[in-house]
TORKOL-358450 format. One record per residue (C-alpha): residue in three letters; chain; y, z, x. Coordinates in Angstrom, 3 decimals. Layout:
# TORKOL-358450
{'ALA','A',{Y,Z,X}};
...
***
This chain:
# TORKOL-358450
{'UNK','A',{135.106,57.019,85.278}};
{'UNK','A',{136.063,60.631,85.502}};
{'UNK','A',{138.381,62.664,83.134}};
{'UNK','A',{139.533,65.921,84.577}};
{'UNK','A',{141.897,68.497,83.307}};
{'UNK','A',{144.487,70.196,84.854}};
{'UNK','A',{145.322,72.885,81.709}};
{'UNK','A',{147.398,71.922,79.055}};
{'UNK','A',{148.329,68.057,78.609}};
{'UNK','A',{147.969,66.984,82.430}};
{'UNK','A',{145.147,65.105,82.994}};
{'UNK','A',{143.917,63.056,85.776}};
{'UNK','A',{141.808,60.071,85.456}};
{'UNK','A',{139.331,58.186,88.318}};
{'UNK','A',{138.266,54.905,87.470}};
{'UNK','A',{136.499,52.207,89.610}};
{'UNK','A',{137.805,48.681,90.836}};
{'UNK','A',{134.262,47.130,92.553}};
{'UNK','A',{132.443,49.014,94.261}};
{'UNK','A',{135.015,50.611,97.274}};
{'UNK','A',{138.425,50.730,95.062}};
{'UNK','A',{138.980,53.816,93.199}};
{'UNK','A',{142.523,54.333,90.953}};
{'UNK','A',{143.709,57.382,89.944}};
{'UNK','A',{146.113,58.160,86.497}};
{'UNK','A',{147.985,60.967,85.902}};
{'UNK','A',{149.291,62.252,82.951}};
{'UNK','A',{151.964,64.782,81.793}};
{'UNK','A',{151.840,67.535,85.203}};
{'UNK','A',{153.462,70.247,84.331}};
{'UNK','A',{155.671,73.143,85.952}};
{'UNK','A',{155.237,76.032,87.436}};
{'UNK','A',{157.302,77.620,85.000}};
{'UNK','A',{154.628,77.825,82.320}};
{'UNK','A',{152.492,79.754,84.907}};
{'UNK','A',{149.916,77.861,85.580}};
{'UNK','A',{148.586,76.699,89.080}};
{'UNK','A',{150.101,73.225,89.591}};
{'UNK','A',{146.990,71.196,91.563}};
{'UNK','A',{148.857,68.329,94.157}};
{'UNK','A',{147.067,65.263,93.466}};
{'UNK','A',{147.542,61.806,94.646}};
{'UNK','A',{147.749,58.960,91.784}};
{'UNK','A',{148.268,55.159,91.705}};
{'UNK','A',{149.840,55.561,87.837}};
{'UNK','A',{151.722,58.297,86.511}};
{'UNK','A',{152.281,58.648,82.617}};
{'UNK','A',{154.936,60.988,81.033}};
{'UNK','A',{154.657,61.334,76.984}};
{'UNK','A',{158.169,63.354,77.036}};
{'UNK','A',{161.041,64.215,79.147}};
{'UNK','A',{160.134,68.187,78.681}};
{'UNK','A',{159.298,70.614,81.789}};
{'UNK','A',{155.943,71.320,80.487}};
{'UNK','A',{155.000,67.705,81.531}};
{'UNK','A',{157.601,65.642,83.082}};
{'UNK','A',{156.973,67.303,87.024}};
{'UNK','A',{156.726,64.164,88.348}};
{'UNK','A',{157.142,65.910,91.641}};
{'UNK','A',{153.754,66.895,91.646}};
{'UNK','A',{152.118,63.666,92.029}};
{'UNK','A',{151.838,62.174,95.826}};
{'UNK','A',{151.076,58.973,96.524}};
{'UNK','A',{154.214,56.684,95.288}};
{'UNK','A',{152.698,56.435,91.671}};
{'UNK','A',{153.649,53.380,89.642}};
{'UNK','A',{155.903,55.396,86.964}};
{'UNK','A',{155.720,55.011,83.079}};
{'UNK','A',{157.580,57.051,80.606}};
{'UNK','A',{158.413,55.025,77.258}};
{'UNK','A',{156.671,52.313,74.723}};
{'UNK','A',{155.380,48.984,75.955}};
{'UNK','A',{152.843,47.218,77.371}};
{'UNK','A',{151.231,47.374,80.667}};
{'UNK','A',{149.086,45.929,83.395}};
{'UNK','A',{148.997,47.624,86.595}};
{'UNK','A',{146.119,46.967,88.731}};
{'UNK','A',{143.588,45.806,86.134}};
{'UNK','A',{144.194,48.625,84.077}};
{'UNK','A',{145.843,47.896,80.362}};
{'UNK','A',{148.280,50.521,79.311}};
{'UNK','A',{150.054,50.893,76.095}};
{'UNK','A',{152.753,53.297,75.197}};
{'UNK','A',{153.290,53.902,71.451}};
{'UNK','A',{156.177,55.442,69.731}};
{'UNK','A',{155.640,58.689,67.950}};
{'UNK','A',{157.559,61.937,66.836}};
{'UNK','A',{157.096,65.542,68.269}};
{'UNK','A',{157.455,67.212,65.215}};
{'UNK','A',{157.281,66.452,61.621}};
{'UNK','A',{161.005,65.581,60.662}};
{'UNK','A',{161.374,62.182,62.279}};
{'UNK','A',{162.139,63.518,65.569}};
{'UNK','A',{164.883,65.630,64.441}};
{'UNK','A',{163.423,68.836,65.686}};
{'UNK','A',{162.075,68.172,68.917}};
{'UNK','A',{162.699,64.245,69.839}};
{'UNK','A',{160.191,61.243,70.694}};
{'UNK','A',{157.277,61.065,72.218}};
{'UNK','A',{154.807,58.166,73.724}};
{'UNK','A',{151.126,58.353,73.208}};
{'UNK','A',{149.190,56.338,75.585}};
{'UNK','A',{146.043,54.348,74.988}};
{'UNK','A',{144.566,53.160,78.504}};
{'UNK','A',{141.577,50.749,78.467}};
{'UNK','A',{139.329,50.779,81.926}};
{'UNK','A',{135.509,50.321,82.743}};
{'UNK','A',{135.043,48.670,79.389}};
{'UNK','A',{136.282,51.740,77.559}};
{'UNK','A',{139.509,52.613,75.493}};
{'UNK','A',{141.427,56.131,75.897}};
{'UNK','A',{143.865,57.679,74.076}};
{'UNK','A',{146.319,60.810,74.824}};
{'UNK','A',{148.199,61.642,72.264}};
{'UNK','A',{150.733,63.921,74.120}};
{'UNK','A',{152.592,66.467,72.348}};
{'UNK','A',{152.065,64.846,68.742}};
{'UNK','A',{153.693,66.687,66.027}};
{'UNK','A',{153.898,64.568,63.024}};
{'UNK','A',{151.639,65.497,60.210}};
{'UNK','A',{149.975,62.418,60.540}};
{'UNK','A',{149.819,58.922,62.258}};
{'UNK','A',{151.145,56.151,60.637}};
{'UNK','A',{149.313,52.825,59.792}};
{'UNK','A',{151.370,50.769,62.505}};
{'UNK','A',{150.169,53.482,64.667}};
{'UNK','A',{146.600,53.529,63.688}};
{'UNK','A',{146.494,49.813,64.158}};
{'UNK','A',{147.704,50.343,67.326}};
{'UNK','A',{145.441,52.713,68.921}};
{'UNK','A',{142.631,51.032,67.267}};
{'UNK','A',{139.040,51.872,68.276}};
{'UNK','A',{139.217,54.919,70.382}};
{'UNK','A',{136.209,55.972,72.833}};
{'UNK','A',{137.748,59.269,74.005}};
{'UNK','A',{141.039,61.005,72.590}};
{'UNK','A',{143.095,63.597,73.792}};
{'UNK','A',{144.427,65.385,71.361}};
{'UNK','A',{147.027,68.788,71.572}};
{'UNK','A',{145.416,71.784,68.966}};
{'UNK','A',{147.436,74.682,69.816}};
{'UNK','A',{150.314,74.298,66.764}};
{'UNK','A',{154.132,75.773,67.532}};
{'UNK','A',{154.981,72.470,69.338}};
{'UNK','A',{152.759,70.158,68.435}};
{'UNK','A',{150.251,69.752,65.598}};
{'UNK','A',{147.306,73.018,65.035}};
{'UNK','A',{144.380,72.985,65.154}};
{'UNK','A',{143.392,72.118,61.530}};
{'UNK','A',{145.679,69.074,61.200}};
{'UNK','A',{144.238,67.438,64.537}};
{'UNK','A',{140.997,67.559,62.435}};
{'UNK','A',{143.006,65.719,59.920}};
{'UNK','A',{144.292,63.029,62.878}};
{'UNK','A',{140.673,63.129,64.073}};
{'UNK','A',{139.483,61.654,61.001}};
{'UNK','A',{142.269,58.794,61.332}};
{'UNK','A',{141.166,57.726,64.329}};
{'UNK','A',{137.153,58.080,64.336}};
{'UNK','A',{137.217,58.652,68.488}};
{'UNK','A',{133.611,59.059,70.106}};
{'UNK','A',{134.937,61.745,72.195}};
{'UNK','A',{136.936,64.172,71.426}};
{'UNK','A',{138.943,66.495,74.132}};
{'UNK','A',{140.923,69.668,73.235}};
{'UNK','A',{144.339,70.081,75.113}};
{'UNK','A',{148.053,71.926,74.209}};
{'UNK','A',{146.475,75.606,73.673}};
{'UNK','A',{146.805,79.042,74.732}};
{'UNK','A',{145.409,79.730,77.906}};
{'UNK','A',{145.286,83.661,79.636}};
{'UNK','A',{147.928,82.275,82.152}};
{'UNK','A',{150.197,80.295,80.439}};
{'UNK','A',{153.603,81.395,79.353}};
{'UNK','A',{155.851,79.709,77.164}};
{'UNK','A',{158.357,80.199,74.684}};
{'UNK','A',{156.191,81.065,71.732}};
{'UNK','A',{152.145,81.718,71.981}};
{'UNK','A',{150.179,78.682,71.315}};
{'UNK','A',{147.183,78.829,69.093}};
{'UNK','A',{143.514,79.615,70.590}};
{'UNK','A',{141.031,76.946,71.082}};
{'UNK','A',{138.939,78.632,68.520}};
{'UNK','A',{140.863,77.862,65.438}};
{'UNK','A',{140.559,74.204,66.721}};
{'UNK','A',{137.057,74.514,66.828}};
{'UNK','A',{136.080,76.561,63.298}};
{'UNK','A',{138.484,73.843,62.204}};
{'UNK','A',{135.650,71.078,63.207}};
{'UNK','A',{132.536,73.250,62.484}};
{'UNK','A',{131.882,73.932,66.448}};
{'UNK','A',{131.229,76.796,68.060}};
{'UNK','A',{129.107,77.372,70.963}};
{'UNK','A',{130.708,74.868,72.933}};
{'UNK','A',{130.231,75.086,77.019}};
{'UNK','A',{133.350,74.150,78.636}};
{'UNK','A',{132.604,71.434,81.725}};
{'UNK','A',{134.885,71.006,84.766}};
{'UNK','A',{135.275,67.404,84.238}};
{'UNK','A',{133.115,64.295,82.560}};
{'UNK','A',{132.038,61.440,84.107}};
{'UNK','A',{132.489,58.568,81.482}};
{'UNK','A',{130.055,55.155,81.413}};
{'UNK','A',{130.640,52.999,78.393}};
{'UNK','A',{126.853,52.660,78.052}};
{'UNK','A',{126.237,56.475,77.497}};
{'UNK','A',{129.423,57.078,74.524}};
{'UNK','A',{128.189,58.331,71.457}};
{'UNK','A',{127.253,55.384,68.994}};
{'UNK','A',{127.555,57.424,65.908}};
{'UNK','A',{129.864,60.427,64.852}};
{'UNK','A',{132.218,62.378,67.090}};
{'UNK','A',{131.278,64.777,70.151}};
{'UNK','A',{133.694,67.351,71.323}};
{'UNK','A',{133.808,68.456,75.020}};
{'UNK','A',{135.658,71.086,75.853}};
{'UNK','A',{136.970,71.042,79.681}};
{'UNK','A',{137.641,73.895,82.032}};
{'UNK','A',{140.986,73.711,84.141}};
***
């Protein structure tokens, strides 16, 4: 399996069916608006946490992508996807609306993107949920979603093997207020040093079996 990152919650995920049959997910593209390059990728799956333009561009994915934007459960192709309800902000929705995080279990091995998460913490129906997490994508950059520091806090609710940063400020992007760096997220977690990757290739038998690693991605 690979996990790639597009810059700020789009991701794009390759997993194997056999030997010859490759699927591809996508997850929140965003638009051009917020400055950033938008890649054109194909995709068998597309996933949408929210109906805002910094990742609803559904436009952006080719291919005829079997479309999910809301709750429920899933199978498409033999891979399991559940959407769960949550809030993007901390007042019950009343700020900013709904969102959907997304667990997606393929190759043996459970995902999690959390999407633009902005309560102050998950709830026990949703930690029961997501359950045991292998890798979790998680929004740091604050304003619109949770900061840095309290994604530590979310962290520690859901005991993922693999951490990935998303939601910050890069030098490009341009929205409505500045998001917070990636380095509060990481003095937050007691990292530093860390060398960003262009993607990670994922096999169930190489995860972490104790603690949490953090992998920061390039986009």
């Amino acid at each position: 399996m690979q996990v790639i990152w597009h810059g700020h919650a789009f991701f794009q995920i390759i997993t194997s069916r056999g030997k010859e049959e490759k699927l591809s997910i996508a997850i929140d593209p965003f638009s051009a608006e917020i400055g950033l390059r938008v890649p054109l990728i194909e995709a068998n799956i597309l996933l949408i946490t929210h109906d805002h333009y910094d990742h609803n561009n559904t436009k952006a994915i080719k291919g005829s992508p079997f479309l999910i934007q809301g709750p429920g459960e899933y199978e498409i192709k033999g891979i399991s996807i559940q959407g769960i309800s949550a809030f993007h902000d901390k007042n019950q929705g009343k700020e900013r609306g709904g969102i959907t995080i997304y667990i997606i279990e393929a190759e043996g091995m459970k995902l999690c993107h959390l999407g633009d998460f902005g309560q102050k913490e998950l709830t026990s129906d949703q930690i029961e949920k997501i359950g045991d997490c292998d890798v979790l994508m998680i929004p740091v950059g604050g304003v619109f979603t949770i900061s840095g520091p309290e994604a530590s806090k979310i962290i520690s609710q859901i005991e993922p093997r693999i951490v990935i940063p998303m939601h910050y400020q890069l030098s490009k992007l341009k929205l409505k207020s500045k998001l917070e760096s990636l380095d509060k997220f990481l003095k937050s977690m007691g990292q530093k040093g860390i060398v960003p990757q262009p993607k990670i290739i994922l096999k169930k038998k190489d995860l972490p079996e104790e603690g949490t690693k953090i992998i920061v991605l390039n986009h």
